[in-house]
N, C-alpha and C positions, 0 to 999 in steps of 0.2 A: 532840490535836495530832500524838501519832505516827501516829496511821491516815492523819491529812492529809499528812503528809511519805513515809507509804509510799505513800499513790496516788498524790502528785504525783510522786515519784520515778519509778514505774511509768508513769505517762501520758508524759514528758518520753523513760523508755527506749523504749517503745513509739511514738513520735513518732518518735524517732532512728533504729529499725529500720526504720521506713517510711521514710523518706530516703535510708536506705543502700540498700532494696530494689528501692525505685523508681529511684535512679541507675542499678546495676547491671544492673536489666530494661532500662533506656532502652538504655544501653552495649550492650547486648548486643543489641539488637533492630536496631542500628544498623551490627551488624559484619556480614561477607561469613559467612554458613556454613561449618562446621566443614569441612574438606578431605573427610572421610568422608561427609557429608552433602550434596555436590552432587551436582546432578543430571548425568547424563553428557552428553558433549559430543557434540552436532547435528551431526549429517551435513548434508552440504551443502543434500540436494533437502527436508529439514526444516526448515534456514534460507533458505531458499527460499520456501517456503512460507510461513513466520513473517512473510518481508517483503512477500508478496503480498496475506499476510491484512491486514497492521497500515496498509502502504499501499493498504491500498482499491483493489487493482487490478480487484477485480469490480464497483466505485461506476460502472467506464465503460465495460470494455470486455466484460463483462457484458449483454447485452440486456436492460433491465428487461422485465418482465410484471407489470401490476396493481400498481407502483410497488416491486417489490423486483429484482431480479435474477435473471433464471432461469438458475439452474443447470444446466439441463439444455445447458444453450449456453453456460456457463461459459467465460467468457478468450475467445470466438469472432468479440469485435467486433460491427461493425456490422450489422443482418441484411443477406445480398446482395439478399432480396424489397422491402425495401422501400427504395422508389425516390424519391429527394429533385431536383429539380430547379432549386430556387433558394429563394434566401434567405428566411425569409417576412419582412414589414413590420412593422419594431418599432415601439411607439410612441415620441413622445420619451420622452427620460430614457433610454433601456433600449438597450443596447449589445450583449445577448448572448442567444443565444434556444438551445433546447436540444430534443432532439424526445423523445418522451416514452417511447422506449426507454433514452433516455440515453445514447448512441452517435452522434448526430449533434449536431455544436456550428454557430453561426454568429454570428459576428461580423464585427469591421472588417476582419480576416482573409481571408473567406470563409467555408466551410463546411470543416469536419473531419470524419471519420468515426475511431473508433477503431477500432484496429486488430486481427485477430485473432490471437493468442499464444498458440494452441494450436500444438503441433507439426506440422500437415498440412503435407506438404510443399511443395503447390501452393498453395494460400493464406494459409497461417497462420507460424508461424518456423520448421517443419520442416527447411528450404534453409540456415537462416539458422549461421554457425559462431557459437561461444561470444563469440570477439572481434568479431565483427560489433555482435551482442546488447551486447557491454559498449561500444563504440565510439557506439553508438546513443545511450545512456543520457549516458554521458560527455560527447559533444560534441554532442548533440542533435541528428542528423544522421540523416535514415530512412536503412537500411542500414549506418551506421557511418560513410555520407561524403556520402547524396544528398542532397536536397532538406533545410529545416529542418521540426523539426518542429514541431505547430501546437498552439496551446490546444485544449484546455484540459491538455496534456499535462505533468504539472510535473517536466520532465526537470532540469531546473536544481536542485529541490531532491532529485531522483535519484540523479543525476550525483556527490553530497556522499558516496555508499554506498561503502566500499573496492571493488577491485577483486574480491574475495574474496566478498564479498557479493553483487554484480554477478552473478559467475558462480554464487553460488547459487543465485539466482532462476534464469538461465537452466535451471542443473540442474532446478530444479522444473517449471519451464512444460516441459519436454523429458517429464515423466512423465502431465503429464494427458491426457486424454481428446485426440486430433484431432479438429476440428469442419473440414469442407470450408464453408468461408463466405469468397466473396469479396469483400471490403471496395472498396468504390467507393474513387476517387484523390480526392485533394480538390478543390474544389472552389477556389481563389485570387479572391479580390475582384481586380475588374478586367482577367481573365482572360475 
């Protein structure tokens, strides 16, 4: 009977310490890192980058090749070769057609082209200042105040980025590569 009260005593302690261990790990797993252990704080053209990568800016204005995104033409928009001249014919049901670089949209809209966000100055945001760039994004407005801009562009949920962030991105798209590629005007149904 004592061996049975000392193992039960011991399985009941050993119960308890796992409970305590496991609270503690969870607690802790759960808090912000020690002040000594973060990591250091993003330069702008890094969080920049951050929101370029997580927002899929390469899903559109990226030229696909063989269904991924070539990089080699990274952020450059629509190709200027290739030449779109109306809408193609959807069947019913189907509202939105897409070309298979992924750079040109068509809908009840018209046709879209994305746009290119390399810094070239002649076609791409080279020209463009920082408040322009966040002007764009904010109030959905190509240039910061012209025309609106067109799906598939999800400026609205953009636009939600603080200002601070807004201009990171710009700081980042300011550093890649210039691509000379000039993006056709859209296209407007009805037009």
């Amino acid at each position: 009977m004592r061996v049975f009260n000392r193992c039960y005593r011991m399985v009941l302690l050993l119960a308890g310490v796992t409970v305590v261990a496991t609270a503690a790990f969870s607690a802790a797993g759960s808090q912000a890192p020690a002040s000594g252990s973060a990591s250091p704080a993003q330069s702008p053209v890094e969080r920049g980058k951050y929101f370029v990568l997580v927002q899929d800016c390469n899903g559109c204005h990226t030229p696909f090749k063989n269904g991924e995104p070539d990089m080699t033409r990274m952020l450059s928009g629509h190709p200027q070769d290739i030449t779109i001249t109306a809408a193609p014919k959807l069947p019913p049901g189907w509202a939105v057609s897409i070309s298979d670089t992924n750079t040109a949209w068509s809908g009840p809209w018209g046709i879209s082209f994305t746009t290119n966000l390399t810094p070239d100055r002649d076609t791409g945001i080279g020209g463009w200042t920082e408040d322009m760039f966040v002007k764009t994004i904010r109030n959905g407005k190509h240039l910061g105040g012209g025309r609106g801009l067109l799906p598939p562009m999800p400026w609205k949920m953009y636009g939600n980025l603080t200002d601070a962030d807004l201009k990171a991105v710009y700081a980042y798209l300011k550093t890649i590569p210039a691509i000379r590629n000039k993006v056709p005007s859209p296209m407007l149904a009805g037009k």
